[in-house]
N, C-alpha and C positions, 0 to 999 in steps of 0.2 A: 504494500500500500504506500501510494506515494502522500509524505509532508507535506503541509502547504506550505509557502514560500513565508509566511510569519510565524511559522513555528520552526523555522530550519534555524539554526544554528548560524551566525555569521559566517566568512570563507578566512578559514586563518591566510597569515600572511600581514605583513605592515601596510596600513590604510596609505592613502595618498598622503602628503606633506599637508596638503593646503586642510586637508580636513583633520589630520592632525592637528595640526595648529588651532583650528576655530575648536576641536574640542577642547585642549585644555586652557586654551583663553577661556571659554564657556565655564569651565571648573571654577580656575582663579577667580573671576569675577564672582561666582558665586558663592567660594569660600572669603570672598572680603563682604560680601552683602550679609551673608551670614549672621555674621556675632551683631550686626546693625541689625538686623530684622528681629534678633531673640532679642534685644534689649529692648526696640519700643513696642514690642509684644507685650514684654513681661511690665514696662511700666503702662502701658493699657490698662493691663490686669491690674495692676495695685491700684493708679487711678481708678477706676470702676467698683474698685471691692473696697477702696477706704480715703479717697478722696486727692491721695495725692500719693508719690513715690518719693519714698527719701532714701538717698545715699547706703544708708546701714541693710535696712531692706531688701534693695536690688541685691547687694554684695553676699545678704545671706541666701536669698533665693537662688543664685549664681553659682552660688561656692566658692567666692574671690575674696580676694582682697579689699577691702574699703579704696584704698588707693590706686585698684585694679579700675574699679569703678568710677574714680573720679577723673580716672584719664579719659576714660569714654568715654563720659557726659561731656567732657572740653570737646572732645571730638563728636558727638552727636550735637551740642550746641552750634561747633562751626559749620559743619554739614547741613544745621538749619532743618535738625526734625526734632532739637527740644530747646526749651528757655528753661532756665535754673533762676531761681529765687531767693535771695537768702535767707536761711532759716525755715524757709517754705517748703522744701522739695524741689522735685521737676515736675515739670509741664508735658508734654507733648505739643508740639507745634502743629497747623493744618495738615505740612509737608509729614509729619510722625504719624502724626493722626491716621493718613490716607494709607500708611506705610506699613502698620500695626496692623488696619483690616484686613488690607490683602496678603499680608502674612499670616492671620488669623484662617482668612480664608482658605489658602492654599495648604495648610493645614488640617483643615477638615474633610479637606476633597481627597488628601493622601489616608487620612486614616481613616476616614470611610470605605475609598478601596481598600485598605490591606482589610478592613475589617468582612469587608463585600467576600474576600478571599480564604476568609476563615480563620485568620489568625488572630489569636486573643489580644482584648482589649487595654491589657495592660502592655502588650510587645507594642501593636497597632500603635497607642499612644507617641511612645516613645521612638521608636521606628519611625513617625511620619514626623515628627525633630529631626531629625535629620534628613531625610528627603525631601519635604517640601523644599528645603532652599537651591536646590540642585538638578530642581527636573522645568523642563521647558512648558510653555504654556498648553503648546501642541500634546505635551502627555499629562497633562493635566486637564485637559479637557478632554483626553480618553478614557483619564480616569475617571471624569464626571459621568461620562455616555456609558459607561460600565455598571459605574453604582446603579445609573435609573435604570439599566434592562433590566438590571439582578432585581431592582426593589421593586 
């Protein structure tokens, strides 16, 4: 019985250059958006569940350092997706704001497939931590058209 051509196994051998190249530019960019995307995720989450995020907070939900924390926020402040307050917490800015849901999003559409696939809800969770930031839109809205047949 013959495979269909999306269930065949790639053709070993080294890909061309050029598509080399865009995959692992593709990676890199997405291991730099990365640690930006879990952090104004997570101060979403804390804004939402107790009105603001502060410094101590993030760094224990993280498992950092305090000073891990406060380099980001310089760099999430300069990047322009959070305002800091003193004494206040952070903020999320529009630019965090818009930044947080579609990372929230992305999110859910990964661990509803893995969960679509049968795999428990506590792997699911954490598992789609780390693939949402890493998969293209194009497979993520296969994964959407996947969840709705299944459901």
């Amino acid at each position: 019985m013959k495979r269909s051509a999306a269930l065949s196994p790639p053709e070993p051998g080294l890909v061309d250059a050029v598509v080399h190249v865009e995959s692992f530019r593709q990676a890199r960019e997405a291991r730099r958006l990365e640690l930006i995307e879990d952090y104004v995720e997570l101060i979403a989450d804390l804004i939402s569940d107790g009105g603001e995020a502060r410094q101590v907070d993030i760094a224990a939900r993280l498992g950092v350092a305090q000073p891990t924390v406060a380099k980001m926020l310089k760099r999430l402040a300069d990047e322009g997706f959070v305002a800091q307050r003193p004494y206040r917490g952070v903020f999320l800015t529009e630019a965090g704001q818009a930044l947080a849901e579609a990372s929230r999003e992305r999110h859910h559409i990964v661990e509803a497939f893995l969960l679509a696939l049968g795999i428990d809800a506590d792997t699911a969770r954490r598992d789609a931590e780390g693939i949402e930031h890493h998969v293209s839109k194009a497979t993520l809205d296969a994964f959407s058209r996947f969840v709705k047949a299944k459901g």
